[in-house]
N, C-alpha and C positions, 0 to 999 in steps of 0.2 A: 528409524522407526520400524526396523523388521518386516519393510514390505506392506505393513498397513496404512491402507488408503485413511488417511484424516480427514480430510478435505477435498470437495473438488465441485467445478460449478461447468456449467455450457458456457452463454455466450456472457460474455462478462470483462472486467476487467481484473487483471493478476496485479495488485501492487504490495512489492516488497520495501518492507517499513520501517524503518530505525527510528528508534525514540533517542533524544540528545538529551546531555545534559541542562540546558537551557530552555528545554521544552515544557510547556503548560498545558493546562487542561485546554484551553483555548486553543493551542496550538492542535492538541488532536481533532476539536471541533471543525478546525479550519480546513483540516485534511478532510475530513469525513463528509464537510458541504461540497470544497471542490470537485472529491471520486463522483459524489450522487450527481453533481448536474454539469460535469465538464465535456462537452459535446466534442467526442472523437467518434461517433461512431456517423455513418452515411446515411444520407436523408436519401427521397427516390430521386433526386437531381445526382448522385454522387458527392455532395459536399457533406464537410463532419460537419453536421448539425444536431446531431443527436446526441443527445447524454446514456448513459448505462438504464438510466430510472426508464425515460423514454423509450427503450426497445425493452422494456422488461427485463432485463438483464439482470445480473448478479455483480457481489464484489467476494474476491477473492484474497484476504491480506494475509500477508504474509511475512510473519517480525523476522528481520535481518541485519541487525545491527552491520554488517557488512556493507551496506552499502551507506551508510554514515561517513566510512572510511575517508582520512585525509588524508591524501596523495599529493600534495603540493610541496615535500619537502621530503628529498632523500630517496631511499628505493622501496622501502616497507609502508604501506601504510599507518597512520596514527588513527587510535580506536578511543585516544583518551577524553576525546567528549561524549562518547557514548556515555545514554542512561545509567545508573546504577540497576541493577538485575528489576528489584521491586519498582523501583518507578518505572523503567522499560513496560515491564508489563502493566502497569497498571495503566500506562498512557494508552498502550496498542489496546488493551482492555475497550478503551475510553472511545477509539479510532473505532473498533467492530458496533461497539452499542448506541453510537451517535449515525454513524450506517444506517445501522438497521432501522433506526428512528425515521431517515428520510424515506422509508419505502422501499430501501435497495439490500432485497435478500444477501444476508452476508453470510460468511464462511473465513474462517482463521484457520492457519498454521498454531505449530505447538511453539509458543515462547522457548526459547533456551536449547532446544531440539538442533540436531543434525538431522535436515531432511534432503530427501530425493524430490525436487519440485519441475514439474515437465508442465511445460507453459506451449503452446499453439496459438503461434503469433498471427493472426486474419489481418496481415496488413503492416504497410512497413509502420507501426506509431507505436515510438514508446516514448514516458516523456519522464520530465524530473521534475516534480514539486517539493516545493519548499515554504512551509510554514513562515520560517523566518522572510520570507520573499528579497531572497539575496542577488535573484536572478530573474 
């Protein structure tokens, strides 16, 4: 992107987002309730009791078909259930405007883009969600 800033939030959460091919509208929905009220952030005890919505925070998404990637077989990953281009975006589409719905200011990356993304991690928590809840 030549250096230009597209996006960018304060205190919030970064998640990068790969649309599958097995994914539905639903499936972006479910992403979009979990980011708004899944409590990692610190209450005044120190315990993650708090959601993103709860401290005013923001959401930062960010499509990355890359982290889709299947790595369970061989040394290259497999990209083959990734969305096809137009449903990818229209689900991540689906994932920023069901956000914003919950109250939780949101901000997107560029679908399909090569980006420079610098993330400032407050704390060691990153986690993996899964729509299909395989895990």
């Amino acid at each position: 992107m030549d250096g230009e800033v597209v996006a960018e939030i304060g205190r919030g959460l970064v998640a990068f987002v790969a649309a599958m091919d097995e994914d539905t509208p639903e499936d972006a929905d479910y992403l979009a309730d979990k980011l708004a009220v899944l409590r990692v952030f610190s209450d005044d005890a120190g315990h993650m009791n708090l959601s993103v919505r709860d401290v005013g925070g923001e959401l930062l998404i960010v499509p990355n078909f890359t982290v889709g990637g299947d790595c369970r077989k061989g040394r290259r990953p497999s990209f083959s259930h990734a969305a096809r281009p137009e449903e990818g975006r229209a689900l991540l589409g689906r994932v920023v405007e069901a956000a914003s719905m919950k109250a939780v200011p949101t901000k997107q990356g560029v679908f399909g883009a090569v980006m420079t993304v610098q993330v400032e991690n407050d704390g060691p928590v990153s986690l993996l969600l899964d729509s299909k809840r395989r895990f």
